[in-house]
C-alpha positions in Angstrom: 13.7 -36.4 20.2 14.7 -33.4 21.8 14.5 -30.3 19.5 15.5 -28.0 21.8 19.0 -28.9 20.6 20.2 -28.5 17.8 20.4 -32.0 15.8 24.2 -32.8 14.2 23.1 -34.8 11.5 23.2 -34.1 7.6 20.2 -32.4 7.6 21.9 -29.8 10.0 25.0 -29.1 8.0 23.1 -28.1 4.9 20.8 -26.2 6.8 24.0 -24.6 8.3 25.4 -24.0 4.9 26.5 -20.7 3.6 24.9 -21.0 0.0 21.9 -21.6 1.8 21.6 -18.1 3.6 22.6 -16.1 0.3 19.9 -17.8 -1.5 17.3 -17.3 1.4 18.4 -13.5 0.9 18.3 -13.2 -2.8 14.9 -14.8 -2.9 13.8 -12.4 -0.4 15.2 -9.7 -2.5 13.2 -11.2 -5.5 10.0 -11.4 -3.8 9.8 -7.7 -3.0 10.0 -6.6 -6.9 7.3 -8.7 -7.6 4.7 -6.6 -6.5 2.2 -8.3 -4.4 4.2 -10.8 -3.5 6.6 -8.2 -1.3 4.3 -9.7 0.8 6.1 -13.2 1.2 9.9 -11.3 1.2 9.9 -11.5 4.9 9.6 -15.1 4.3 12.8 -16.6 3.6 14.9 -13.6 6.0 12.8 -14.8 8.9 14.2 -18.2 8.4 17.6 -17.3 7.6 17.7 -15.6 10.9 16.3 -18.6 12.7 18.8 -20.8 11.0 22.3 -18.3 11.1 21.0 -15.8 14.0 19.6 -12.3 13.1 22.8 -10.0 13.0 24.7 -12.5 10.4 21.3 -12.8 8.4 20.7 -8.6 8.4 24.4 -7.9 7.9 24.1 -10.4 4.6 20.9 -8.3 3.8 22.7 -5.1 3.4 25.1 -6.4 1.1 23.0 -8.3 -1.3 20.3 -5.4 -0.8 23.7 -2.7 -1.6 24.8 -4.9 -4.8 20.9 -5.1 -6.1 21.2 -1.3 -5.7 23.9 -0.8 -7.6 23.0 -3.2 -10.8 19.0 -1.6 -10.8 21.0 2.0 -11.0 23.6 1.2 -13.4 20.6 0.3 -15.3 18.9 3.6 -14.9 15.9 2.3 -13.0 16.4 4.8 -10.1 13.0 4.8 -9.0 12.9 0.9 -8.6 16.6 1.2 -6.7 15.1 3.3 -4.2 11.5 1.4 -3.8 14.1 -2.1 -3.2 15.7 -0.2 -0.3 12.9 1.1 1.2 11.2 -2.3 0.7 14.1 -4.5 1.8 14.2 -2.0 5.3 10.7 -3.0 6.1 11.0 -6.2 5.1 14.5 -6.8 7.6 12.4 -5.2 10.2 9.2 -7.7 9.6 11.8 -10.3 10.0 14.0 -9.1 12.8 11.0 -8.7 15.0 9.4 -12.3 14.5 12.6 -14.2 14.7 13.8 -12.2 17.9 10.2 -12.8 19.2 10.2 -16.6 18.4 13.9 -17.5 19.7 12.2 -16.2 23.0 9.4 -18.6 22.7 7.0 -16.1 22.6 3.2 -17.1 21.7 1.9 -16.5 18.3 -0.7 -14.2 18.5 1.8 -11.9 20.9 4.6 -12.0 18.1 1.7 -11.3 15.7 0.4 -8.4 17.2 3.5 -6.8 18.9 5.1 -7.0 15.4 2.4 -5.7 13.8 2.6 -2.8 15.8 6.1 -1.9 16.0 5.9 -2.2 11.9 2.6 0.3 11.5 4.7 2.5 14.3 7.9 2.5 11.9 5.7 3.4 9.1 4.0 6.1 10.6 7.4 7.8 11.7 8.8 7.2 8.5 6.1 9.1 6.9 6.3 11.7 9.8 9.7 12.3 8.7 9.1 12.5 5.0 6.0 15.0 6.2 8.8 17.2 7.8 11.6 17.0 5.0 9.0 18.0 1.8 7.0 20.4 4.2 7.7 23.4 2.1 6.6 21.3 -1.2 3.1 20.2 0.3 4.4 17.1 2.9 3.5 13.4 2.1 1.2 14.6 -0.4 3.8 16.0 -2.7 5.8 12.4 -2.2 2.9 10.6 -3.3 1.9 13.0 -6.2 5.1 12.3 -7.4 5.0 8.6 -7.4 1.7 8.4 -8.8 2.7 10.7 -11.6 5.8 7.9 -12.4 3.2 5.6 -12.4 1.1 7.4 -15.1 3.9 8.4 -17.3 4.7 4.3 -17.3 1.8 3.2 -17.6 1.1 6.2 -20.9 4.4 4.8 -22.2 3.7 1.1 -22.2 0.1 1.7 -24.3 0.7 4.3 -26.4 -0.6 1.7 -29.3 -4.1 1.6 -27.1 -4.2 4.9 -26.3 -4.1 6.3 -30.5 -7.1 4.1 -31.2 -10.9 5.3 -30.6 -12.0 2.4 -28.6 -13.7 1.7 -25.5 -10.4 0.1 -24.0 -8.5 4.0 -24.7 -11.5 5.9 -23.4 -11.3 3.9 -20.2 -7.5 4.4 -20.2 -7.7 7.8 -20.9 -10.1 8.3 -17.8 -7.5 6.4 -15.3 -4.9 8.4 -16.3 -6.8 11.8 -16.4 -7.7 10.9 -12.5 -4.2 11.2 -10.9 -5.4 14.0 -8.6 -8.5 12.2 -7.0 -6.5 9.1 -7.0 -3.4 11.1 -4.9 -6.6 12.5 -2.9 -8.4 9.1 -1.7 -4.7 7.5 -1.1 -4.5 10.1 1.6 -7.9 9.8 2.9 -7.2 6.5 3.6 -3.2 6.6 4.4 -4.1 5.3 7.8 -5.6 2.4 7.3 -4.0 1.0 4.3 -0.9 1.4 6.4 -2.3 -0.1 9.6 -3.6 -3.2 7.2 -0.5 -3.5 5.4 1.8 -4.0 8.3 -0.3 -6.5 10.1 -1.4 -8.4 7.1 2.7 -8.8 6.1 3.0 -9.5 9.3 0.3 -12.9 9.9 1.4 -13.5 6.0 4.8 -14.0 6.8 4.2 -15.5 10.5 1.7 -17.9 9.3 4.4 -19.0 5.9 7.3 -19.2 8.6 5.2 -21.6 10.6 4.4 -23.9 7.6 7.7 -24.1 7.2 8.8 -25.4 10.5 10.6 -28.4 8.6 13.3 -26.1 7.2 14.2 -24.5 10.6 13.3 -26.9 13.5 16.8 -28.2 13.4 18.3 -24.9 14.5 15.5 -23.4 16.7 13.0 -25.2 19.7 9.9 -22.9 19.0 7.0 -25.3 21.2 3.8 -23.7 19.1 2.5 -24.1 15.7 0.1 -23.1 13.3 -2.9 -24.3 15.5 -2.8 -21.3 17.8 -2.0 -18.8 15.2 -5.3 -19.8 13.1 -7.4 -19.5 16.2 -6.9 -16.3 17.2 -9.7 -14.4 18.4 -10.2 -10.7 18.4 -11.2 -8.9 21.6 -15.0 -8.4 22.4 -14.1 -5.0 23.3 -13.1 -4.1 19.6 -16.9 -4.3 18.6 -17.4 -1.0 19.8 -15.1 0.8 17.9 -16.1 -1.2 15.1 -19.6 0.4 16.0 -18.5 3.7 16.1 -16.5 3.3 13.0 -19.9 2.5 11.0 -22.0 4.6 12.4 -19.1 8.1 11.5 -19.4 6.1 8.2 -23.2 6.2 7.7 -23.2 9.5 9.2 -21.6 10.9 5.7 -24.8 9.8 3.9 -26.6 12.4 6.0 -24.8 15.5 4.8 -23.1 15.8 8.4 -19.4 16.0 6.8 -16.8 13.8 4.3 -14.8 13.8 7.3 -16.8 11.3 9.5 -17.2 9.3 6.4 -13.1 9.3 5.6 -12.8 8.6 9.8 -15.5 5.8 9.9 -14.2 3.8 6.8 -10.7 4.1 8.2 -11.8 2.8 11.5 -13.6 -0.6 9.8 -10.6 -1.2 7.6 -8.2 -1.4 10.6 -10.5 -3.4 12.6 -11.8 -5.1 9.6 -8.2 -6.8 9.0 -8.4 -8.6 12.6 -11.5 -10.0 11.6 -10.8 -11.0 8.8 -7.6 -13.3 10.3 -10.4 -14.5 12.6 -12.4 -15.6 9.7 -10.1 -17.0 7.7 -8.9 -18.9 11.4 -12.9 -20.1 10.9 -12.9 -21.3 7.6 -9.6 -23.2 7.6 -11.4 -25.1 10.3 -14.2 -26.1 8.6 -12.5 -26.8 5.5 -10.2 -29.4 7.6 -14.4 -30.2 9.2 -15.1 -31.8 6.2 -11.8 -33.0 5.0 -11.2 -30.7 2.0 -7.1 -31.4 1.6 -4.3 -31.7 -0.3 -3.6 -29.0 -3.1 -7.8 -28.6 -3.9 -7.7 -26.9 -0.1 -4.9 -24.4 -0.9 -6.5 -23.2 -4.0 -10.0 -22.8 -2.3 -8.2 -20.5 0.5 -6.3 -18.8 -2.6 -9.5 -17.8 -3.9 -11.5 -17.0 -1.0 -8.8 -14.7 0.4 -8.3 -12.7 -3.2 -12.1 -12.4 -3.7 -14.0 -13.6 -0.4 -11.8 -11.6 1.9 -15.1 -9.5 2.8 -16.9 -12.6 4.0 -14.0 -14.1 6.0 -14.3 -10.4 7.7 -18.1 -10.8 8.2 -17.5 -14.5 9.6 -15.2 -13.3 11.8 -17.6 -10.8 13.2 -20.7 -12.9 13.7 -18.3 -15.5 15.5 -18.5 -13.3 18.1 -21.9 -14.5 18.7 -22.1 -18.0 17.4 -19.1 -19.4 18.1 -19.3 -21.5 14.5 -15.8 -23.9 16.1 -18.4 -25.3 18.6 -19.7 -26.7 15.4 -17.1 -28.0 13.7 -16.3 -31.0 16.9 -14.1 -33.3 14.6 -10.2 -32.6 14.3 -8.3 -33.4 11.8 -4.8 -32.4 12.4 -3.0 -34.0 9.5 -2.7 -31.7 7.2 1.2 -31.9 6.0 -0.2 -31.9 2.5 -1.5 -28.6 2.3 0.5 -25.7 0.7 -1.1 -23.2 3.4 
């Protein structure tokens, strides 16, 4: 079967089907007011680009984005209206610059870290730009003091209850909320990175999900690589140095030579840290397909490694620069169309 055409059979005209695209866009929409899973919204507008072509798919996203808009302000949640638009921005852009990437048959780990890039780029400007407009208030940090103070006043409203009683749960309330100003302060210490690992994390997240799904869009799109190459990629030798650098501006803190090299060094090991980590994780899907861990047990384990392992995937991922562990793990086992992720 050739599926560099595109197939005209049932399948086809469903996948084809107008319905189909709206939902793929309200889902999308869904997914980025549901906190951490804003990281999945590029998800389904990737694949309704693949399947309708990006300029149909984005034009679609403003309207549905426009009439969410409206109903969260008529509602009065202004804030939340303005974090969807911002969100569903990024998110079109996420997906505008895989899809685009993929219809050209580029390789995954190009379309990983070329979108990656241009999405940490965007960001940066973005924040340039904000910089420049609140200048006269204090810049970025005003924005964020502001948000974080939203934040507080929510968070004061929704436990007033707690917060009357004298008990160890209030006191430890009372202290969060009492440390807005360190909290806006370590936010901008580490701006860089948790921008720099947000993009290309969203980005693999969403790549990786996409490729999963290949059953939904294969119909409408030849794309001649999979997951395979994706989950082996391998970060440069070269970026150990850095990474070398990074922890020793880190350490250096702890001998009273500045916060500075401490606040430089930890932002150099998180932005390395999250190629790494994807190496890692590459690592231990392998093994856990090595000994034939499958099914629904082997998406949970990855679940639970990523949300509270992710620092040992990292430190795999590092020390597989000198061991190599795939030389270990010689048996294949490629079916895996039972697994979740």
């Amino acid at each position: 079967m050739n599926f560099g055409e595109k197939i005209k059979n049932p399948k086809n005209i469903i996948s084809q089907s107008f319905g189909l695209l709206i939902f793929l866009q309200i889902f999308s929409v869904i997914l980025c007011l549901i906190g951490p899973m804003a990281l999945f919204a590029p998800v389904p507008m990737t694949i309704s680009q693949l399947i309708f072509g990006p300029w149909l798919s984005t034009l679609l996203t403003i309207v549905v984005t426009g009439i969410g808009q409206a109903i969260i302000m008529k509602a009065g949640a202004g804030s939340t209206g303005i974090y969807l638009l911002s969100s569903m921005f990024l998110v079109t852009i996420c997906a505008l610059t895989v899809s685009v990437q993929m219809k050209k048959n580029s390789r995954p780990i190009h379309i990983f870290m070329k979108s990656g890039a241009i999405i940490f780029t965007f960001l940066t400007l973005t924040l340039g730009g904000l910089n420049e407009v609140y200048k006269a208030q204090g810049g970025v940090s005003f924005v964020l003091n502001q948000s974080v103070s939203q934040v507080m006043n929510t968070v004061r409203e929704n436990n007033k209850d707690i917060l009357e009683k004298n008990t160890e749960e209030a006191r430890v309330l009372q202290s969060f909320l009492k440390s807005q100003d360190d909290l806006v302060v370590e936010v901008m210490n580490h701006l860089p990175s948790i921008l720099f690992v947000m993009s290309f994390m969203m980005t693999w997240i969403s790549f990786y999900s996409v490729l999963r799904l290949t059953k939904i869009w294969r119909y409408n799109l030849y794309y001649p690589y999979g997951t395979r190459e994706l989950l082996g990629f391998k970060t440069p030798e070269y970026f150990v140095y850095p990474l070398i650098i990074g922890l020793g501006l880190f350490l250096a803190e702890s001998f009273g030579v500045g916060k500075i090299f401490g606040v430089v060094g930890l932002n150099m090991l998180y932005m390395l840290g999250v190629f790494y980590l994807i190496q890692g994780f590459g690592i231990f899907y392998d093994f856990l397909t090595f000994v034939k861990i499958g099914g629904i047990f082997k998406s949970l384990t990855i679940f639970f490694t990523l949300t509270t392992g992710y620092k040992f995937l990292a430190l795999l991922g590092i020390f597989d620069l000198w061991f190599n562990f795939r030389k270990f793990l010689i048996k294949k086992n490629t079916d895996d169309e039972g697994d979740i992720l």
